[in-house]
C-alpha positions as CSV (number, residue, x, y, z in Angstrom):
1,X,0.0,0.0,0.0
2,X,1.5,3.6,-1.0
3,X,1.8,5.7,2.3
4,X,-0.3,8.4,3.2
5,X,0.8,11.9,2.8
6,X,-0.7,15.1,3.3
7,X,0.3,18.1,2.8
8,X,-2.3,20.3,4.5
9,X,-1.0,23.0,7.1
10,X,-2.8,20.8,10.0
11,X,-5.2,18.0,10.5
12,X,-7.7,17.4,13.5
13,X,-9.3,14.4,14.1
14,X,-10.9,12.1,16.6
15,X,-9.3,9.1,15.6
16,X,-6.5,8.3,13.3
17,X,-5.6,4.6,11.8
18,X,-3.9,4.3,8.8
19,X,-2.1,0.7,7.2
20,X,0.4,2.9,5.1
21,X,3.2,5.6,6.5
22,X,2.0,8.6,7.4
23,X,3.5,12.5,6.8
24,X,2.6,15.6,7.4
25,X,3.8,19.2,6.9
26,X,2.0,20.8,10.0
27,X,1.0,19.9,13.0
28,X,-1.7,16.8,13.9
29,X,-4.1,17.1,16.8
30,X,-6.3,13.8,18.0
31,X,-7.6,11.7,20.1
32,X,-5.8,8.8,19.3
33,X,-2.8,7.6,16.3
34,X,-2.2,4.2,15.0
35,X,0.4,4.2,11.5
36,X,3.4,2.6,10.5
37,X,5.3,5.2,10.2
38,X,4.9,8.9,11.1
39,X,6.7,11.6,9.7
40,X,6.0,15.0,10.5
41,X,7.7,18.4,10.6
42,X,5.8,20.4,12.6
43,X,4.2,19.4,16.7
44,X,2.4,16.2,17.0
45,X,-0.5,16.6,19.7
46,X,-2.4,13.3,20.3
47,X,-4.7,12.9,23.9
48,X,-4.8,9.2,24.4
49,X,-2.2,7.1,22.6
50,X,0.1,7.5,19.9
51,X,1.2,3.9,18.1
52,X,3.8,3.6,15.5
53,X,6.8,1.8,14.7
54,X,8.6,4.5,13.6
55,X,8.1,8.4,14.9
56,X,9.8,11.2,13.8
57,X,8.5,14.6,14.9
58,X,10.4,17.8,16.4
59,X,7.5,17.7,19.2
60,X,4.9,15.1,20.5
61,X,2.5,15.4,23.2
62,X,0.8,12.2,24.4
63,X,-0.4,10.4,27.6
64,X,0.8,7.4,26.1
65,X,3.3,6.6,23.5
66,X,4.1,2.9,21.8
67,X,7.3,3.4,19.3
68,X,9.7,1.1,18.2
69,X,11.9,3.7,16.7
70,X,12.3,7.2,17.4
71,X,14.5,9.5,15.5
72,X,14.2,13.0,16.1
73,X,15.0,15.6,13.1
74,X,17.1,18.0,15.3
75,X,19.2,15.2,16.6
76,X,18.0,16.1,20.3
77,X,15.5,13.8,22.4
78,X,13.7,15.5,25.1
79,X,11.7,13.6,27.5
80,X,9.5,15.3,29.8
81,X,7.6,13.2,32.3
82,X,8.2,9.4,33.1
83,X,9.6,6.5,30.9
84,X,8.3,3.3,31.3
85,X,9.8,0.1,29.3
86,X,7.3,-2.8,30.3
87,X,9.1,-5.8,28.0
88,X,12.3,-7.8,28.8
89,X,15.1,-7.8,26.7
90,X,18.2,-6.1,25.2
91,X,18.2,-2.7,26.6
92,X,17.4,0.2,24.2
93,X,18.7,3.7,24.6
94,X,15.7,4.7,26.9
95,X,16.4,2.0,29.4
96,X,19.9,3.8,29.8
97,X,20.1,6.0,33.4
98,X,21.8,9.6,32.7
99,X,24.8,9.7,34.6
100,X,26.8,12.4,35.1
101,X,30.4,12.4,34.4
102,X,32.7,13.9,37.7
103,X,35.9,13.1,37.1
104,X,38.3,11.2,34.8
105,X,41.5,9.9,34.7
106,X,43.3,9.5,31.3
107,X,46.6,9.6,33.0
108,X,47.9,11.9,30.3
109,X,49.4,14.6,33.1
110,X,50.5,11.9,35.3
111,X,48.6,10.1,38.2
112,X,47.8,12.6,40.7
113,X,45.5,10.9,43.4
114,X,46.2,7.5,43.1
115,X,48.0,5.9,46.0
116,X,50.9,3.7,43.5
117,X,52.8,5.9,41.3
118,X,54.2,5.5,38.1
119,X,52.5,5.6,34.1
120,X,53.1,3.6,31.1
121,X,51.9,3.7,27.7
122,X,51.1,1.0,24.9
123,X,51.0,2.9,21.6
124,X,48.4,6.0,22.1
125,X,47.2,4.4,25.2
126,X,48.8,6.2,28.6
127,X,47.6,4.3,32.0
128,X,48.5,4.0,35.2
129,X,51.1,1.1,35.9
130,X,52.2,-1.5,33.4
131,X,55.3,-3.4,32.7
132,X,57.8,-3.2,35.9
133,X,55.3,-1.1,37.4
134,X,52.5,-2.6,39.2
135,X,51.6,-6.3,39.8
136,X,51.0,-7.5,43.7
137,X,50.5,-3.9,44.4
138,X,46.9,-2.1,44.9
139,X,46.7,1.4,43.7
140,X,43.8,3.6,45.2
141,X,42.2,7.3,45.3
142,X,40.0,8.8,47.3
143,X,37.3,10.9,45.3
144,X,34.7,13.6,46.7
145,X,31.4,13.5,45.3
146,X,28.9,15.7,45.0
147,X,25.3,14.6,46.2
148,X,23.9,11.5,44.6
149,X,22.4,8.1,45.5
150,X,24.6,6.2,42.6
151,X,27.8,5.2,41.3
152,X,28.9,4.1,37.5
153,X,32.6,3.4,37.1
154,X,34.1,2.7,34.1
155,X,37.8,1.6,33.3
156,X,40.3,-0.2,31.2
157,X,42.1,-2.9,32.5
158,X,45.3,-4.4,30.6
159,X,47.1,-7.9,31.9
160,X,50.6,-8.2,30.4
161,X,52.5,-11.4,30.1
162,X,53.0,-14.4,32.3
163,X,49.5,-14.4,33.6
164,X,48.3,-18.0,35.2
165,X,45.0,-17.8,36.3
166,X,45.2,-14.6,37.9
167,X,42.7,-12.5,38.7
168,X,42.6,-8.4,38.4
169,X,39.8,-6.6,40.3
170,X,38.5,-2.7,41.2
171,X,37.0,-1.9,44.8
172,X,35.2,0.4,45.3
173,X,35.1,1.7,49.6
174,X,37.0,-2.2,50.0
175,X,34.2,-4.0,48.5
176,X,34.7,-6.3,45.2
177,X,32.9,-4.8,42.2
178,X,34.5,-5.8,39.2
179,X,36.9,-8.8,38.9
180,X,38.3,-11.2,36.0
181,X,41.1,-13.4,35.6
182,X,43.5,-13.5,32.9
183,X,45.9,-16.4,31.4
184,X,49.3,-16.0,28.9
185,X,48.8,-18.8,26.5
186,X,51.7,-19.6,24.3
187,X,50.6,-18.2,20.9
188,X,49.1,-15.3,22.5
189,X,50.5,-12.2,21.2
190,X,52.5,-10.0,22.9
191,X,51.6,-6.4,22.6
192,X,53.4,-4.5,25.5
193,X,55.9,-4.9,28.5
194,X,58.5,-8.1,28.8
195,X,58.5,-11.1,25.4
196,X,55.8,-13.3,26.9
197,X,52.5,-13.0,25.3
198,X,50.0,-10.9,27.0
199,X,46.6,-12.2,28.1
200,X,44.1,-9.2,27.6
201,X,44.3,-5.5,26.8
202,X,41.6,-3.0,27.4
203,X,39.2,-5.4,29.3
204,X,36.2,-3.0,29.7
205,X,35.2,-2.3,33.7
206,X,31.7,-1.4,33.5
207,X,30.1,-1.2,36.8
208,X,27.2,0.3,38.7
209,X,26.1,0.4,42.5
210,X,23.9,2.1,44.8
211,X,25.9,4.7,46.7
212,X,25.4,8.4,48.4
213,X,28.0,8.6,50.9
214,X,30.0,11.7,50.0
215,X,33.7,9.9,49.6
216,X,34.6,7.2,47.9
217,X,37.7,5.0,47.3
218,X,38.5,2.9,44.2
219,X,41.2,0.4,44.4
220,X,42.8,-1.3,41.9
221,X,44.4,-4.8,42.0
222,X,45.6,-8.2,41.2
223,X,46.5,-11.9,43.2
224,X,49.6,-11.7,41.0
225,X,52.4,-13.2,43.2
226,X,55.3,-12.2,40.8
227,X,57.5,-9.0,40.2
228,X,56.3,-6.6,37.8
229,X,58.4,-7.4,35.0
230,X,57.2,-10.9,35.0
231,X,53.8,-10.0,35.4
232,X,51.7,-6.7,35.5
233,X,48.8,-4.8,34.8
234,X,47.8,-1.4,34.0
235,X,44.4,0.5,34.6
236,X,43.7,3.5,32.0
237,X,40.4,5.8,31.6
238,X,39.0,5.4,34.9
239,X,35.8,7.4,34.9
240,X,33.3,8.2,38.1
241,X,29.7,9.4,37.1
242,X,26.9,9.9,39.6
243,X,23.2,9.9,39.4
C-alpha cells in the first residue's frame, strides 16, 4: 500500500488509523494515532495514545506513546515526564540512566590521586602502571562527590605477560565490584611490556552500585604473586559518574 501523505497546514481528528506511513507538513491534533510510520515536521499533539513503529516529529505530546523507533530531526530527544519500558530484553537507549560524568583519569598529566605511582603507555594508550610497574600492588584514590544516590565506574584494564589464572579486580570503599582473571597462553601475542605473550588489553570495567556517601575510594588490584616485570597490569580511563 502507497503511504499516506498530506500536505495540509494541519489535521484534526478524533481518531486516526492508517495501514500505510504517514507525513505531514504541520502539525496533527487527535484523540488517538495508530500508522506505520509517522513523519511529521511540525508538533504532533495526540490525547490518548500514539502507536507507530517509527516516529519522527520535532514535538509530540501524548499520555501514552508505543514506538519502536524514534528519530528526532534535530538530533536532540527531550523527554519530559516518566519513561516506562514494560518488555524484557536487550536494553534500548531509553532504558539507559543519565549519569553524570565527575571526574576522569586518562593519566595523560601523570597520576595525581592514586596511592601507586608511576604511568606507562602501549601505543596511544597512557595508563596507570604496566610493565615493571605494578603487579601485587593495589593502587587507590579517594574521590569527593557531589550529592547523589549512585555510582557508575568505568575503566580499562590491561594484563601483560606471564599471567596464570590470575585475577585483576576494582574496589570500590573495600568491597569487590568488578573482577576477572586472565591467562598467557603460548601463541598469544605479545603487545606490551617483557617477550611473553599478553593475556588481555583494554578489558572493559563497566560497573554500577547504589551509593550516596559523599567519599569514595577505588582500588585497583591483582593476586599476581610475581615482580612486575614478570607480570603486571595497568588500569587507564577510569571514569566516576553519579546519578
Amino acid at each position: 500500500m502507497w503511504p499516506f501523505l498530506c500536505l495540509l497546514p494541519s489535521i484534526l481528528a478524533q481518531t486516526a488509523n492508517l495501514n500505510g506511513d504517514f507525513s505531514i507538513s504541520g502539525s496533527l491534533s487527535c484523540s488517538a494515532l495508530s500508522t506505520a510510520a509517522l513523519s511529521t515536521a511540525g508538533s504532533l499533539q495526540v490525547a490518548q495514545e500514539v502507536s507507530v513503529q517509527t516516529l519522527q516529529a520535532d514535538s509530540v505530546q501524548t499520555d501514552r506513546l508505543v514506538v519502536r523507533t524514534i528519530t528526532p530531526p534535530s538530533g536532540v530527544l527531550r523527554i519530559q515526564g516518566d519513561v516506562v519500558i514494560a518488555r524484557t530484553g536487550p536494553a534500548s537507549f531509553l532504558q539507559i540512566k543519565k549519569w553524570k560524568e565527575v571526574c576522569l583519569d586518562d593519566f595523560q598529566q601523570g597520576e595525581s590521586g592514586w596511592s601507586q605511582a608511576g604511568v606507562g603507555s602501549c601505543g596511544d594508550e597512557r595508563f596507570l602502571g604496566g610493565f615493571c610497574v605494578l603487579s601485587w600492588a593495589e593502587t587507590a584514590k579517594n574521590f569527593t562527590l557531589p550529592q547523589h544516590s549512585s555510582v557508575r565506574i568505568t575503566a580499562n584494564y590491561h594484563m601483560f605477560d606471564l599471567w596464570r589464572g590470575e585475577s585483576g579486580y576494582l574496589q570500590a570503599d573495600r568491597q569487590v565490584v568488578w573482577s576477572q582473571s586472565g591467562y598467557s597462553y603460548a601463541n598469544g601475542l605479545d603487545i606490551c611490556g617483557g617477550p611473553a605473550p599478553d593475556p588481555k588489553f583494554g578489558i572493559a570495567v563497566d560497573v554500577t552500585f547504589t551509593h550516596s556517601a559523599r567519599s569514595l575510594e577505588l582500588r585497583f588490584g591483582s593476586t599476581l604473586t610475581k615482580s612486575a616485570c614478570e607480570a603486571s597490569y595497568g588500569v587507564a580511563q577510569v571514569t566516576v559518574y553519579i546519578q
